[in-house]
N, C-alpha and C positions, 0 to 999 in steps of 0.2 A: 504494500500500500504506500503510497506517494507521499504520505503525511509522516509515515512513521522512516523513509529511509531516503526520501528525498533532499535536497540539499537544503538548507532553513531558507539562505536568505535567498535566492530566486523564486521558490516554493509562497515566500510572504510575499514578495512583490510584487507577483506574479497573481496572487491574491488580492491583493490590497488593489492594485489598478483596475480589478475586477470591482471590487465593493467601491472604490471609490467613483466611479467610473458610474457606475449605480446611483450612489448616493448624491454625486453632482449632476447627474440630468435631471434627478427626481428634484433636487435643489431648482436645477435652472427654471425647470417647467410650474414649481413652486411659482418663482421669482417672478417670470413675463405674465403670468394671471393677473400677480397684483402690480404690476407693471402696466400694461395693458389696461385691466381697469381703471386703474388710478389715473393714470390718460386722459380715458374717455370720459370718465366719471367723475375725475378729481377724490379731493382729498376725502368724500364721502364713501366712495367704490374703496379706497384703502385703509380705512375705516373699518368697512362693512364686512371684508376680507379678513381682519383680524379678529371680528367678535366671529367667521365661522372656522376661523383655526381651530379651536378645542373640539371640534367633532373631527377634523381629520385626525386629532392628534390621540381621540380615541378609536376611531378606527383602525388607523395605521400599529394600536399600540396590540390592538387585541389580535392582529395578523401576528405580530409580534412575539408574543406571550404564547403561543403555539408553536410556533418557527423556529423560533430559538430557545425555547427550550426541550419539543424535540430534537431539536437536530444536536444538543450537546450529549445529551443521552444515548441518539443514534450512534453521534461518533464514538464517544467513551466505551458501548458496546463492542464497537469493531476494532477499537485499539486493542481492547482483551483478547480478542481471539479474533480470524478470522469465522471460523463456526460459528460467532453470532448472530451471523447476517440476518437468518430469519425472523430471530429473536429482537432486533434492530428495527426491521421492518413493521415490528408489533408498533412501536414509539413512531414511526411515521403515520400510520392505519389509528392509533389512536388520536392523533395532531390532526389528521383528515378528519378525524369525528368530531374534536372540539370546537375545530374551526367553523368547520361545518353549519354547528349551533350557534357559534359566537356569531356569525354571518347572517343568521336568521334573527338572532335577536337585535340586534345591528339595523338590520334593513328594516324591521317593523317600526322599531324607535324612530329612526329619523323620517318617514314616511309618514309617519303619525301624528309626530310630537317635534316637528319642525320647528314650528312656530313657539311651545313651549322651551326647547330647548337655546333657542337663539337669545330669548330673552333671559335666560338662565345665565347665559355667556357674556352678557353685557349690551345686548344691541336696546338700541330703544326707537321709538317711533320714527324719528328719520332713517335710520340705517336700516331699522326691518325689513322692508319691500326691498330692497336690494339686496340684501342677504337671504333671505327666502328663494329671489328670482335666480339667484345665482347656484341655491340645492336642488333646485327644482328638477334636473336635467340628474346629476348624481345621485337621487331617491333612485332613482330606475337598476342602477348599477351597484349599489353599495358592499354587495359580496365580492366584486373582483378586486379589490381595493386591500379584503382581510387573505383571501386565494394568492392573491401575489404576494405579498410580503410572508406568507409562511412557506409558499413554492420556491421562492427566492435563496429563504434561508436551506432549505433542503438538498437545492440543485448547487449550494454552493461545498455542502458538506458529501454532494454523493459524485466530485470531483468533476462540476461542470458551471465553474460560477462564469464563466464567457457565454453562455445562453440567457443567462440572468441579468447579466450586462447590457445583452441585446435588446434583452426584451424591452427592459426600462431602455434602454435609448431608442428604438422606436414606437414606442410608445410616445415616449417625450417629446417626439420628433414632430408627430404628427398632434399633438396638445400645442406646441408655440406655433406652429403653424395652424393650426386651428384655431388657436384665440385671435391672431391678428384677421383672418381673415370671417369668424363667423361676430366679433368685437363689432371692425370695422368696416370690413369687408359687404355682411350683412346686416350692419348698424343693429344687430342684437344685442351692445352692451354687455352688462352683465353676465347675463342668461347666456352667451354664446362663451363664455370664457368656461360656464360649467360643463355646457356640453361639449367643451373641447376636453378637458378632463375625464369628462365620463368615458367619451371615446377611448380616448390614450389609454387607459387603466384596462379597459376592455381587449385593447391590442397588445397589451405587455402580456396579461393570462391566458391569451392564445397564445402567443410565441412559447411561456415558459413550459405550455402545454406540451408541447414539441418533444421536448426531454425523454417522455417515454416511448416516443416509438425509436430512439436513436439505441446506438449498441454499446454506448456508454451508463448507461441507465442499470443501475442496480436497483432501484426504489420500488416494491412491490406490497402490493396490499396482504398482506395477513394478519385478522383476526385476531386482537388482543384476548388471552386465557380472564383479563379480569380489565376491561376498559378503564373500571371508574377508578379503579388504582394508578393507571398509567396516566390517565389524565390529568389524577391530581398531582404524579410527579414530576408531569409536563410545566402545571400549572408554577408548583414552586422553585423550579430551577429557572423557568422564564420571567417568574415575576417580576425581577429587577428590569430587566430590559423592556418588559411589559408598562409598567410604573414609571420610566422615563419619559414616556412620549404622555401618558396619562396626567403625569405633572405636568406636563407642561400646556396642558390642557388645563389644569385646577390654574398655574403660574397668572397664565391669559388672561381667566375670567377675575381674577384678583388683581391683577393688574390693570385692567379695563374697566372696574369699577372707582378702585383709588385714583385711576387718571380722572375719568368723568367728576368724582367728586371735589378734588382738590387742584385739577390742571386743566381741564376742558377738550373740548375734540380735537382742537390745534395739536393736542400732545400724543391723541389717542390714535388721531394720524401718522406722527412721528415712530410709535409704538408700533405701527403697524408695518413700518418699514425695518425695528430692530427685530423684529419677530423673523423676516427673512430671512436678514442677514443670521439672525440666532442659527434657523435652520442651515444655513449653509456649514455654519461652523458644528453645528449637533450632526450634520452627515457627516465631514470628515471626522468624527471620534467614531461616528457607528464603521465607518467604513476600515478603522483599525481593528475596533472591535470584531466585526464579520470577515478581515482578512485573517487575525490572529486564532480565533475561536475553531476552527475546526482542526487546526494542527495543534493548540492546546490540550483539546477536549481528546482528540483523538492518543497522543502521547500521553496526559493522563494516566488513561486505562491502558498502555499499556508500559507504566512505570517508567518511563523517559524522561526524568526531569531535568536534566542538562540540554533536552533540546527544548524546553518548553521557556528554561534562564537563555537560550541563546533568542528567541522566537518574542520574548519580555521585551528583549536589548532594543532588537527592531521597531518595536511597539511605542516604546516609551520614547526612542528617536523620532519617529513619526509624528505624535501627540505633541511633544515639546514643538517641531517645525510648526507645527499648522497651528499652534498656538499664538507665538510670535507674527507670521503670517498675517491672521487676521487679526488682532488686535494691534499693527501697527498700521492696518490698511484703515481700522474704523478714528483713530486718533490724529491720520493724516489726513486724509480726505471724506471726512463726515457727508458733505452735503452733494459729493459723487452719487453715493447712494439716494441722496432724496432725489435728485433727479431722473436717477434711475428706474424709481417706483413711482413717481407721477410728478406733475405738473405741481409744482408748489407754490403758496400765496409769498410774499414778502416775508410774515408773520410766521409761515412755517421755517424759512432756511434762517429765521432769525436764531427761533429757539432750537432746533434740531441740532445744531453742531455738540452744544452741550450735555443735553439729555444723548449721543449716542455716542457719545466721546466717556462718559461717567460709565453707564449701560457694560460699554464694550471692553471694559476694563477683566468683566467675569473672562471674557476670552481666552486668556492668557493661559486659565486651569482648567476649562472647562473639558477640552479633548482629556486633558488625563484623567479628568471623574468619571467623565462618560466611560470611555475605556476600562477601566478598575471593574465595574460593574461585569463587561464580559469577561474579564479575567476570572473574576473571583466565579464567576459562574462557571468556566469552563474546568477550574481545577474543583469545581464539588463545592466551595464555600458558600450557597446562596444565602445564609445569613447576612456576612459582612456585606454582600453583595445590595441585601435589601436593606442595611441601615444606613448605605453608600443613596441610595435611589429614592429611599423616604425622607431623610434628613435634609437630601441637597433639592430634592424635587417636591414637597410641599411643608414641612415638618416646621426649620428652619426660615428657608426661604419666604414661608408663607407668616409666618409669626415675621417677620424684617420688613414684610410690605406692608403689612397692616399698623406697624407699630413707628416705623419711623417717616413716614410723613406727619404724622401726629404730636411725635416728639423731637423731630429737627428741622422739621419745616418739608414743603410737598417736595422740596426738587431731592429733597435726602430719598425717595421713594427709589432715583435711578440706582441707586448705591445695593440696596439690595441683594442684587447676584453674586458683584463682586465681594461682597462680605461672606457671602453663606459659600459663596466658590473659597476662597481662602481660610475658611475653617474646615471645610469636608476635607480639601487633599491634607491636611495633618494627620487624618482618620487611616484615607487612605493610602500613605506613604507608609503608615504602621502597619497594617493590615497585610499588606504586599511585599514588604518586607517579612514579615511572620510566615505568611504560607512561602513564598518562595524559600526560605532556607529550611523546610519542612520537607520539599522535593526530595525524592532520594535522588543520589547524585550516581552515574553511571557513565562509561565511555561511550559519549553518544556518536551513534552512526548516521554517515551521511551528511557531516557538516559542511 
């Protein structure tokens, strides 16, 4: 197997340009939606895009919570033994079942309870009707949204993440070209920016569809001996990375409300433009994460911890780059980005440099938090891994937004992240340090 006697570092890179590669078109096509609408629409369309982040950010998370935490399972099986496979297969066949559900209950919610849930997330009477008009096209599709993110993690761990790459890049492809042209194109506004979405999402689950009829394809359904066990151990190995995109969903609607109350839309505009840029930076940590995790997981099980400390080295080189990266890109050229995301009043590129210059400071740590999460998941720790994911993702965080516009004034609100980002890595530089010298240590083959 490739993971266990391959060479690390082509093996990771080779990975990583795969997930990363993923996780920046899905960023890009992110990006030109509110771009795009912010355009046509002004600062209310980027607005209105930020109060319905927290439904992607639970959909995408419950793909998640399946995906990844079968597939650490999966791999950890097959690092044991070969003759797991079937046994392996059972943690795929039960990830196809939970998904499954999560997908149905998924779609009923937002088809139903649109309207309640928007207002839940912050929208209020001017943003509604355009946030509405904009789910309205994505009710129709809502399961291929949770199918691709758990297909994704699977095809990357059953040695075929260049289909997964693909898919989300034509997918992508034809979502930026779909918004420009059904946006403007067919002066749809809104409403065409979703059905370009909904499309693209739709053409990524057929492509990754693809996977099983090819002769690389190990992934086979068999019958779990006892589902509702395997599901629930899907449930807690995933939950960390599940609870990341979740919080950041609770982050939004808490954040969205404190701006409305104490900064006004001017800021909540502003907001809507660091939530992007967040994503972009939240995808290169997943995309270390999803490059590292399958040759973790898989070494792991089967006691190779000297490739797993060479596989860290790479990792934590990664996270440090892209850290630096974009937190010198948000503190140089702040109101690059506001133009990038729409058309702004005087009053917005007044105030924006500072609220994403403060904001953009979490950057710096964020890739290594994010990361630590699939780590400690891929070596068996899903504890550390959940106090890593609830402390920094609503715990902490969420007690710092509510509490310090109140006690230092509203703009202390942007500070936030970077407070609660610089207390979690002291957690987890301990944490990762303890399991890592815990590794048995062995002549690792294949370096």
């Amino acid at each position: 197997m490739e993971f266990l006697t391959g060479k690390i570092k082509p093996m990771y890179f080779k990975y990583l340009r795969a997930a990363f590669g993923s996780a920046l078109i899905s960023s890009i096509y992110g990006a030109v939606d509110m771009a795009v609408v912010g355009q046509y629409q002004g600062p209310d369309g980027t607005a209105a895009l930020a109060v319905v982040s927290p439904v992607w950010n639970v959909i995408y998370s419950l793909g998640l919570l399946m995906g990844i935490g079968g597939s650490v399972l999966f791999s950890a099986l097959r690092g044991q033994s070969e003759g797991n496979q079937e046994k392996s297969n059972e943690y795929f066949t039960a990830s196809l079942i939970g998904v499954s559900v999560l997908a149905a209950v998924s779609w009923l919610a937002v088809a139903i309870f649109d309207r309640q849930l928007l207002l839940l997330f912050g929208a209020e009477e001017t943003l509604l009707p355009l946030a509405r008009r904009y789910l309205f096209p994505v009710k129709f599709v809502i399961p291929s949204f949770l199918f691709s993110q758990m297909l994704a993690a699977f095809l990357r761990n059953d040695g075929n993440p260049g289909l997964a790459t693909k898919a989300v890049l034509f997918g992508g492809i034809f979502n930026i070209f779909g918004d420009v042209f059904f946006v403007f194109g067919l002066n749809m506004g809104i409403l065409g920016a979703g059905l370009a979405t909904a499309i693209g999402s739709v053409i990524s689950l057929l492509l990754m569809l693809t996977h099983f009829a090819g002769s690389r394809n190990t992934l086979r359904l068999r019958m779990p001996e006892r589902p509702i066990s395997m599901i629930k151990s899907i449930c807690v190995t995933g939950f960390s990375t599940f609870f990341i995109d979740v919080a950041m969903g609770i982050l939004t609607v808490l954040f969205n409300r404190q701006i409305l109350t104490y900064l006004g839309t001017e800021a909540l505009s502003v907001y809507g433009i660091i939530i992007n840029v967040s994503t972009f930076v939240q995808c290169c940590a997943y995309s270390i994460g999803q490059a590292s995790q399958p040759i973790i997981s898989t070494n792991y099980g089967a006691g190779n911890g000297d490739r797993i400390r060479q596989t860290l080295r790479y990792a934590l080189g990664t996270a440090a780059v892209f850290g630096v990266i974009w937190t010198a890109a948000v503190q140089l050229v702040p109101n690059l980005f506001v133009r990038i995301f729409m058309t702004p009043t005087e009053e917005i590129l007044a105030i924006a440099p500072a609220i994403i210059r403060c904001y953009g400071i979490s950057f710096l740590l964020l890739p290594l938090n994010i990361f630590s999460t699939y780590y400690f998941q891929a070596v068996m720790k899903p504890a550390a891994s959940f106090v890593v994911s609830v402390v920094r993702g609503a715990l902490l965080s969420g007690i710092l937004i509510l509490l310090l516009p109140a006690a230092a004034g509203a703009d202390a609100l942007w500070f936030a992240m970077p407070i609660t980002e610089a207390i979690v890595v002291i957690y987890v530089a301990v944490m990762m340090a303890k399991y890592t010298r815990e590794l048995p240590r062995e002549a690792a083959v294949g370096r």
